[in-house]
C-alpha positions in Angstrom: 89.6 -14.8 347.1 92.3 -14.8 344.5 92.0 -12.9 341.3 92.0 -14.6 337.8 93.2 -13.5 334.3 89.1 -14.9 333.7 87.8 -12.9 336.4 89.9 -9.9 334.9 88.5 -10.0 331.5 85.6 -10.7 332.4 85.2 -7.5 334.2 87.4 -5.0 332.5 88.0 -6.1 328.6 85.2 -3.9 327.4 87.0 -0.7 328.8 90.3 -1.9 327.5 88.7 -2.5 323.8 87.1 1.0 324.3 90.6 2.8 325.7 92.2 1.3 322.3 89.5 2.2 319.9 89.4 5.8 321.2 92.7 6.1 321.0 93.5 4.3 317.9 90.5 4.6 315.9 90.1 1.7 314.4 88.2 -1.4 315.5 90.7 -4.7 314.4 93.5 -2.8 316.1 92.1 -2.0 319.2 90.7 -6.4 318.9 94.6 -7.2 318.8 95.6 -4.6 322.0 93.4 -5.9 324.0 94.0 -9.2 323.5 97.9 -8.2 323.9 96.6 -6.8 327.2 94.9 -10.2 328.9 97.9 -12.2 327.2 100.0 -10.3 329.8 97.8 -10.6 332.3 97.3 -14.2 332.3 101.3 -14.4 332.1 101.8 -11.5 335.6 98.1 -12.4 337.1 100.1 -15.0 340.0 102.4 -12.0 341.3 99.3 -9.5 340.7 99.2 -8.0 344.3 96.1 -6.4 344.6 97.6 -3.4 346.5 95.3 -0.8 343.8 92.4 -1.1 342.3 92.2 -3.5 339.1 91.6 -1.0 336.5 94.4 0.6 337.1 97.0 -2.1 337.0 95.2 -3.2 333.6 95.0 0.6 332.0 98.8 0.5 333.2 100.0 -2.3 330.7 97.3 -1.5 327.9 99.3 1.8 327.7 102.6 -0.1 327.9 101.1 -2.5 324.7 100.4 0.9 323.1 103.8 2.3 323.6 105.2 -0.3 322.5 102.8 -0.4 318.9 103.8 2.6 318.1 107.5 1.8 318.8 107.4 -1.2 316.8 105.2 0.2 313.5 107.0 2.2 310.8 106.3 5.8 310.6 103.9 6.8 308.1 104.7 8.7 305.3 102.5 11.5 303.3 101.0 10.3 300.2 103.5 10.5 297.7 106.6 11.2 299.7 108.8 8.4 301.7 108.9 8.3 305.0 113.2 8.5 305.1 114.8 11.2 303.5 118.1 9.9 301.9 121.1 12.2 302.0 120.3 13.6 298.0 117.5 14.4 299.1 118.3 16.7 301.5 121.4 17.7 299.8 121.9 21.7 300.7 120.9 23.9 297.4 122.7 27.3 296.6 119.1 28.6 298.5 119.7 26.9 301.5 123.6 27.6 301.9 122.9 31.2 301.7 120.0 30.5 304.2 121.8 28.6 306.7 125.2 30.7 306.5 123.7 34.2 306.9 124.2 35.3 310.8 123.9 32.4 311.8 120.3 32.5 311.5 117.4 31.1 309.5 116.3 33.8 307.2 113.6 33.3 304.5 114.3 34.3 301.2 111.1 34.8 298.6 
């Protein structure tokens, strides 16, 4: 009996939603992962051999889809600060010369 994306979902997309919502914490993302999940599926499931067991293949490419959210999404900043330093900013102050030249340590200085 051959497998379908259907079949798949129909099984498994509870467990998926679950993994994401775990993991990401919020509801409406986990939605759009797991839908991200069966839309790969239904694109692979005609060279899916079943040499494993299902879950496996499926938990496989919903942590792919998550690696590849958090490659894709900006990194978030702390209230009030940006999330890229620009070169002023991190310009080196008399403080952090004399920090970063002594013995070619760090050394804190009060």
């Amino acid at each position: 009996m051959e497998t379908t994306a259907a079949d798949l979902f129909e099984r498994h997309h509870v467990a998926i939603f679950r993994f994401f919502r775990r993991v990401t914490g919020s509801p409406d993302l986990a939605e759009d992962l797991t839908q991200d999940v069966f839309v790969r599926v239904v694109k692979a499931v005609a060279e899916y051999q079943p040499r494993g067991r299902e879950p496996g293949w499926l938990f496989q490419i919903a942590r792919t889809i998550l690696i590849d959210h958090h490659r894709r999404r900006p990194e978030p900043s702390a209230k009030g600060f940006p999330s890229k330093l620009s070169s002023a900013m991190i310009a080196p102050t008399p403080c952090i010369r004399l920090v970063t030249t002594e013995r070619g340590g760090v050394t804190l200085i009060a």
